[in-house]
N, C-alpha and C positions, 0 to 999 in steps of 0.2 A: 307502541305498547304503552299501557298506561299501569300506574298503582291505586285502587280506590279505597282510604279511608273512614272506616265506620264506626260512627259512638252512638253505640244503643240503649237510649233510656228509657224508662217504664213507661211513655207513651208518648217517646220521638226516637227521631234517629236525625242522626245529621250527619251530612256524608260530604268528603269532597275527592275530587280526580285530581290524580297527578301525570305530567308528562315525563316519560322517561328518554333519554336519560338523565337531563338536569333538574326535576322533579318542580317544576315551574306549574302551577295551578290550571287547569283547563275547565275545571266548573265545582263551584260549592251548592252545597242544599239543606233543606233542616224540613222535616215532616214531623209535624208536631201537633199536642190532641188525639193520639189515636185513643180510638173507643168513641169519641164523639162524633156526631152527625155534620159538626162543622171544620171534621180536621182539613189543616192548612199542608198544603205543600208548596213550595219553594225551591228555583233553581236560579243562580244566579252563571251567566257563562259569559262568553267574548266569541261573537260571532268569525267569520270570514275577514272580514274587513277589521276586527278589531276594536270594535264598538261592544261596548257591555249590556248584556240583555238579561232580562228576568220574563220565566215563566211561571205560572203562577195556577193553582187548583185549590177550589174547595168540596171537599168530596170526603165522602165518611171513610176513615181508616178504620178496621176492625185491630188489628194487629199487625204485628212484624212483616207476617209472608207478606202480604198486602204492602205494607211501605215499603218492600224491599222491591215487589213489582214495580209499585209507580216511581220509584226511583230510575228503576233500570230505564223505564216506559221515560221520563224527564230526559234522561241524559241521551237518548237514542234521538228523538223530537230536539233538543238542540242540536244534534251533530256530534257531541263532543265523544260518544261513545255508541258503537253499532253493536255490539252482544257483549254482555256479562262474562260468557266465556272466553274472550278472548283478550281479559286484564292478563295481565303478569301474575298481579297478586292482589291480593286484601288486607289490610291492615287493621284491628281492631282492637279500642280500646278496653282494656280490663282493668276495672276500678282497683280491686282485690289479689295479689300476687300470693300471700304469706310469705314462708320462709322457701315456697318450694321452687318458685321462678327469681332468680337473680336477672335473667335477661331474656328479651324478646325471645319465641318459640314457634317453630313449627306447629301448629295444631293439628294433632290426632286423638284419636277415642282417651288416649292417655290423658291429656292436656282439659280435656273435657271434663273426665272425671275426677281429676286436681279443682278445675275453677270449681264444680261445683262443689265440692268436698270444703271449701274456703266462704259459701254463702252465709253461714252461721256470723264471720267478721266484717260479712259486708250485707246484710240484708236486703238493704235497696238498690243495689246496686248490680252485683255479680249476678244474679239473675233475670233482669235484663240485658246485660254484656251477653250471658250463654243464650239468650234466643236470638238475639241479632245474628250469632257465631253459628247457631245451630242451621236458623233459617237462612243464611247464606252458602253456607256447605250446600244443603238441598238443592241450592238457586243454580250455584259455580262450582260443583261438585273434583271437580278438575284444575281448578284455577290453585294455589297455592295459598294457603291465609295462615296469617300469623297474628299470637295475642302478644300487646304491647302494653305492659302492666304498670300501673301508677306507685305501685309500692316496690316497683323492682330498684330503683336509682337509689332508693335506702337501706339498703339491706347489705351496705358497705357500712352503716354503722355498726359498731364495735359492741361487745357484750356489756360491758358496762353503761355505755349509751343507752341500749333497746329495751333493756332490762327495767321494771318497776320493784320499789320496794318491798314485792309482796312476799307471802311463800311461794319458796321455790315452785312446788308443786304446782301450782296456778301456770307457768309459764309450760311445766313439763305436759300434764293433760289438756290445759285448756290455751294453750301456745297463748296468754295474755302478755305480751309483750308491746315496744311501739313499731308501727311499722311506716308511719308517713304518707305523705300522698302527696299532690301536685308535681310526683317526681319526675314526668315527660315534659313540663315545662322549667322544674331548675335545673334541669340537665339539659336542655337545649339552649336556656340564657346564660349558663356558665361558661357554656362552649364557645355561644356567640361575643360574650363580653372577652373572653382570651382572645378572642381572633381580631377582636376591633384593637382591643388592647396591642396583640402585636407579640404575646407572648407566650409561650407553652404553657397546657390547660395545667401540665406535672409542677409548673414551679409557681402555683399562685393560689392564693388562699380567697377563698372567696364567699361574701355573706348573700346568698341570693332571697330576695321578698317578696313572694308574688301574693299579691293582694288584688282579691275581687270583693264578691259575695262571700267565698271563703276564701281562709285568706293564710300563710306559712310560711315561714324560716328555714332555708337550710345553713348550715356551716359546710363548704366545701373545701376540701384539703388535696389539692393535685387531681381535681377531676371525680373524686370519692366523695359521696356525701360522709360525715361524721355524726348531724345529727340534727334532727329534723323538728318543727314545734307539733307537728298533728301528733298521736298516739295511735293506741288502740283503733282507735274513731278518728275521721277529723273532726269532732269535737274539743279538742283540747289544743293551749297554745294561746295563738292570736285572737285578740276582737272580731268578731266577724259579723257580715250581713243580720244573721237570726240567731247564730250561735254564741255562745257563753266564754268562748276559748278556758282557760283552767278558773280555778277557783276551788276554795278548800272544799273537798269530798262530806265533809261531817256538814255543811251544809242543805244538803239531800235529808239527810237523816232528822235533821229539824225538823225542818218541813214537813216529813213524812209523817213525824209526832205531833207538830202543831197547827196541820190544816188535816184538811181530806186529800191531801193531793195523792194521787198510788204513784205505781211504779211509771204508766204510760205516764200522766200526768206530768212526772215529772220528766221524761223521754221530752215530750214533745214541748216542755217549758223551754229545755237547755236547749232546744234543734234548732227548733220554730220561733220561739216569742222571745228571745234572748240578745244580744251581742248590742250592738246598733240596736235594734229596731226597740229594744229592751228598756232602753236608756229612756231615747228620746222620741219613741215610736215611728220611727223613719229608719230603712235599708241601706236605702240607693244613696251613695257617699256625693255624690252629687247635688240633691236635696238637702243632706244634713250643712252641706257646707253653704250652701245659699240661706239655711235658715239661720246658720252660725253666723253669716255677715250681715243679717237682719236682727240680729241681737238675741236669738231665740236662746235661752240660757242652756236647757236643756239639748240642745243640737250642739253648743259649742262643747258641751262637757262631755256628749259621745265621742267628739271630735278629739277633746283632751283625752281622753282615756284612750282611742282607740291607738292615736298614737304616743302618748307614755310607754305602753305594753309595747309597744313595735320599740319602741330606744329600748327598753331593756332588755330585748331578746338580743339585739345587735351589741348592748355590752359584751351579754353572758355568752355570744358566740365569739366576740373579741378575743375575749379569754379561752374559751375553747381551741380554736384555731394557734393561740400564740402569740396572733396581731393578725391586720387583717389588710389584703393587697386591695382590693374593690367589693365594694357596696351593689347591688343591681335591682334595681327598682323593676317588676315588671307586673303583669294584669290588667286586669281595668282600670284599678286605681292608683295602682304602682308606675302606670304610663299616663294618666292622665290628670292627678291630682296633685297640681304644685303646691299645694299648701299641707299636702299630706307629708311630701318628702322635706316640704322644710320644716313643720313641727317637729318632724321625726327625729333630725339629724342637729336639729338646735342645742345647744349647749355640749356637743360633743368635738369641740375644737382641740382640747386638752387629747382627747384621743387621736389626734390627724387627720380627725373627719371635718369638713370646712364645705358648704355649697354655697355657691354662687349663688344669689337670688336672682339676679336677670339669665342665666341662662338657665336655672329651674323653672322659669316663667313661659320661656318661648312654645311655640305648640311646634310638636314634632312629629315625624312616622316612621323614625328611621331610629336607629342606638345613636344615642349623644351623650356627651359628657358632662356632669353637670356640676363640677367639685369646684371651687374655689383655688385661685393660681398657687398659694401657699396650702394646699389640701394635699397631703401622707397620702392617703386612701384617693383610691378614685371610685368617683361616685356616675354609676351610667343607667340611663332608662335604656332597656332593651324590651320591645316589643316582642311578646310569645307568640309560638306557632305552632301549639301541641302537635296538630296534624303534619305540619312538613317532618317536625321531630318523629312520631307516628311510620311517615312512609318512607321516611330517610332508613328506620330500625327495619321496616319491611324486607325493603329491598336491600337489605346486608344478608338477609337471613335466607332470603330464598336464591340472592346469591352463593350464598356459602353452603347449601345446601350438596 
């Protein structure tokens, strides 16, 4: 029996198999481009023998049902799976929770009519989540699927936490509150950093930073998040890829008087053309840091700011929490950018926080420790798995069923 993991975005999906019952990976894939004449499909598996293979299609996807076919069509053609009907279960990611999912759910017509009722806080998102979930039902009408929500693992913050200074009102008709996101990956690195650690998830306080292309802070207090950098939107918070992270609101309102810029205008300023790329017209944190050690002034200063804002979220969560047991670096550039995590954590010795620079250095694929012998805090890169997190929730649920 297997669990298949699905994230459906507005013109990909990316899917991967799990074995049960140690939930050990059996095949990944990503169908991406649909709408175009040149979409790509992608299966990555491990034959008979144990040898890694890639199958590979270009071939026009119109939409979901269609990528959900040639999926199933991928994983039959390697072996790693003979009918769709006869998974265990489905696992699928839901960008958008609200206040109405605290945890993973069974999906029925109920669960449906909640995500979509929640499009309005998530635009781009949740609406492609529910065609994936829709067009899957059709596909494995039988099979068990459950939605696994990004905003679930925060909705353990507290009212004073979620809550904005607005009127009340606002929160009561228009639920504007914060609600957080990348909560399937700090809720899987927190887990994983107590168990490297050695110690129960209930007695450790912990700052998790997963940093990609978008990028967030949780404070975690015994397994519960307390309080998270994204908002409303992930828009708000940390520097990121294209986006803005916070910055004072009455700045919009200039703008709006002092150019022609409108309301899109300014939507797609903070989303798109913002964080990184705003600075010093470069994303990929990768790039800025190669043009940073080529002297590029403008690449180091994205670099400076992106991590300033990152030390000072880990103050003000310092403080939140009480004090703080471990640090956890994880994402794309939370695992693979040493010069992020040592910007990051420089001059905070006086706090207990201390890393090692040769063991920040070393390349890794595994959770390591990277704090310094005289370091309070412990400082660890854990590598994300949203997907094992994903069918780990799965398979509880349709067990407990």
């Amino acid at each position: 029996m297997k669990i298949l993991v699905m994230n459906s975005g507005s013109s990909s999906l990316k899917f991967q198999l799990f074995n049960l019952p140690d939930l050990t990976v059996s095949a990944s894939g990503l169908i991406e481009q649909m709408g175009d004449e040149q979409s790509s499909a992608r299966l990555i598996y491990f034959d008979s023998a144990g040898t890694q293979q890639t199958l590979k299609q270009t071939v026009p996807v119109a939409e979901h049902r269609q990528a959900i076919i040639i999926m199933a069509d991928l994983l039959r053609e390697s072996g790693t799976m003979n009918d769709i009907q006869e998974l265990a279960g489905i696992g699928h990611r839901v960008v958008h929770g609200g206040e109405a999912f605290h945890e993973p759910v069974l999906i029925d017509d109920r669960v449906i009519s909640a995500i979509e009722e929640l499009i309005p806080l998530a635009p781009l998102h949740n609406p492609a989540n529910l065609t994936g979930i829709r067009v899957a039902l059709e596909q494995a009408g039988t099979v068990p699927q459950v939605a696994v929500f990004d905003t679930a693992f925060h909705q353990s913050i507290p009212e004073h936490g979620y809550l904005y200074a607005l009127p009340y009102k606002l929160y009561q008709e228009q639920k504007v509150r914060r609600y957080g996101f990348h909560g399937t990956s700090h809720d899987y690195v927190s887990k994983q950093a107590a168990q490297f650690i050695g110690q129960p998830i209930t007695e450790l306080n912990i700052i998790s930073v997963h940093l990609g292309n978008g990028t967030s802070a949780a404070a975690i207090r015994g397994g519960k998040c307390i309080d998270t950098s994204m908002g409303l939107t992930p828009l708000e918070g940390l520097i990121m890829g294209t986006r803005s992270g916070d910055l004072d609101p009455a700045i919009l309102f200039y703008l709006a008087r002092e150019t022609d810029m409108d309301m899109d205008d300014l939507d797609g300023m903070l989303n798109k053309e913002s964080g990184l790329k705003g600075i010093c017209g470069e994303n990929d944190m990768r790039t800025i840091t190669e043009l940073a050690g080529q002297g590029d002034r403008l690449a180091r200063l994205a670099l400076t700011m992106f991590c300033y804002r990152l030390k000072k979220y880990i103050g003000a969560y310092m403080a939140a929490l009480g004090g703080v047991d471990c640090i956890v670096f994880t994402g794309g550039i939370g695992e693979n950018s040493a010069i992020v995590r040592q910007m990051s954590c420089q001059g905070l010795e006086r706090l207990g926080i201390s890393l090692d620079k040769e063991k920040n250095t070393k390349q890794r694929n595994a959770i390591s420790e990277i704090q310094a012998t005289d370091s309070i805090v412990k400082i660890l890169v854990v590598p994300t798995d949203e997907e094992l997190e994903i069918a780990t929730q799965t398979l509880r649920v349709i067990t407990e069923r």
